[in-house]
C-alpha positions as CSV (number, residue, x, y, z in Angstrom):
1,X,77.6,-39.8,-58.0
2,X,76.6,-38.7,-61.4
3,X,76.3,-41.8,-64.1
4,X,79.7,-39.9,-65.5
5,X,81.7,-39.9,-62.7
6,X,83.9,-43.0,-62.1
7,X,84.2,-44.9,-59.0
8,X,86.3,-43.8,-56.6
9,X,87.8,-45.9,-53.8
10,X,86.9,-42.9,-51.4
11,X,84.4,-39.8,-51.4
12,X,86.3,-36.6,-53.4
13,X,86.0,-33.6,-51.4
14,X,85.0,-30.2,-52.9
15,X,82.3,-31.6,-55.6
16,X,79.3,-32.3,-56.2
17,X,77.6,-35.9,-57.4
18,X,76.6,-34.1,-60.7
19,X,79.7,-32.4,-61.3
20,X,81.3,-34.3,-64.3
21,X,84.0,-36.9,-64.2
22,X,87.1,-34.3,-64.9
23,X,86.3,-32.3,-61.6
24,X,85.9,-36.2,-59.1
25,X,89.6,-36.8,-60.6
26,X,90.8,-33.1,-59.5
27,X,89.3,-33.1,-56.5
28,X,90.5,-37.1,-55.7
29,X,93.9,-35.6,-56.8
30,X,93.9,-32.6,-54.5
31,X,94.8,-32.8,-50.8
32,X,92.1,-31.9,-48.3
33,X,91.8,-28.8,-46.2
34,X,93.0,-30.5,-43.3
35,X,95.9,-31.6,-44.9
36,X,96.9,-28.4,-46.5
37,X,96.0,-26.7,-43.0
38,X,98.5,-28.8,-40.9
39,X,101.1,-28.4,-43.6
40,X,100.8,-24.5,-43.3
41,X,100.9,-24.8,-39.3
42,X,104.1,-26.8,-39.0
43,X,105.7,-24.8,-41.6
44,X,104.8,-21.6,-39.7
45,X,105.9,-23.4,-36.5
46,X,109.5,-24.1,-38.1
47,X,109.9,-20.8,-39.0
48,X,109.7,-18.0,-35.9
49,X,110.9,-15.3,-38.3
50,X,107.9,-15.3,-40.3
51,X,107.6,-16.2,-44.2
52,X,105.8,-13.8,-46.5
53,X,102.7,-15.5,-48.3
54,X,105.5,-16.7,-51.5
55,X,107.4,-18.4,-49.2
56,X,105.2,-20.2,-47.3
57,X,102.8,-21.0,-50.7
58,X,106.9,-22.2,-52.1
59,X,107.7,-24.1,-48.9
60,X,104.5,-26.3,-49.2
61,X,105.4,-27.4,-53.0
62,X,101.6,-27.7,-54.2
63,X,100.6,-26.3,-56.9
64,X,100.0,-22.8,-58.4
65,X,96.1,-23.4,-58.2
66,X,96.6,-24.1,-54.5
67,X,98.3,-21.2,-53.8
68,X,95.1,-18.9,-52.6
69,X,94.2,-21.9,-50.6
70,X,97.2,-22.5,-48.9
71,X,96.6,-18.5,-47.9
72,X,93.1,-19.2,-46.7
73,X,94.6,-21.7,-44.2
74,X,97.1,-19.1,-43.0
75,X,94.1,-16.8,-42.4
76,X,92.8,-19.9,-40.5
77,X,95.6,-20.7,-38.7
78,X,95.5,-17.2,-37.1
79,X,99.5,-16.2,-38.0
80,X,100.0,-12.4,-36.8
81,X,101.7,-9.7,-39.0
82,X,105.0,-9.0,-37.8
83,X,105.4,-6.0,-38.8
84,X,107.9,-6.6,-41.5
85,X,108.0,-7.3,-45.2
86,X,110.5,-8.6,-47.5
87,X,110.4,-8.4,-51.5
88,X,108.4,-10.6,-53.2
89,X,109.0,-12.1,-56.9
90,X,107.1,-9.2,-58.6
91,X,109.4,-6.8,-56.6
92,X,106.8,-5.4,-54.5
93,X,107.0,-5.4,-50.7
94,X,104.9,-8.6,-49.0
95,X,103.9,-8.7,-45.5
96,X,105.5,-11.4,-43.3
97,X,103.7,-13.8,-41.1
98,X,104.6,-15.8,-38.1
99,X,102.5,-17.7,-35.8
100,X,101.3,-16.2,-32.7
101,X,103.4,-17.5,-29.3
């Protein structure tokens, strides 16, 4: 950990030792990959009809700057198109996702 950085009662993931002490506070604030991952797969799991990309980011509650992330664990979890879309915020159609059965 860089001379900076304060002690932290556990590792932060997602930075480096010499990164300064701003980014060891985000990233001890931030939940995990795992974390984020599950959340996405039991949301998905509750919902059979799908949830466009919006919804499932809004159904989460993190944060804006998590929003691409909580995509990327979507990707992961391997949810299928279904074929449909339904209107997003900017008014533009948004593909719908559901967990494969």
């Amino acid at each position: 950990m860089s001379a900076i950085a304060p002690a932290l009662p556990f590792p932060a993931r997602n930075v480096r030792a010499s990164d300064p002490a701003t980014s060891h506070l985000a990233a001890a604030g931030s939940p995990g990959r795992e974390q984020i991952a599950s959340t996405v797969r039991t949301i998905l799991a509750a919902h059979p009809e799908g949830l466009t990309d919006w919804e499932l980011w809004q159904a989460t509650g993190l944060p804006e700057r998590l929003r691409g992330s909580v995509v990327k664990r979507r990707q992961d979890a391997h949810a299928t198109d279904t074929g449909s879309t339904r209107m997003g915020p900017s008014g533009r159609p948004m593909t719908v996702w559901t967990l494969h059965r």
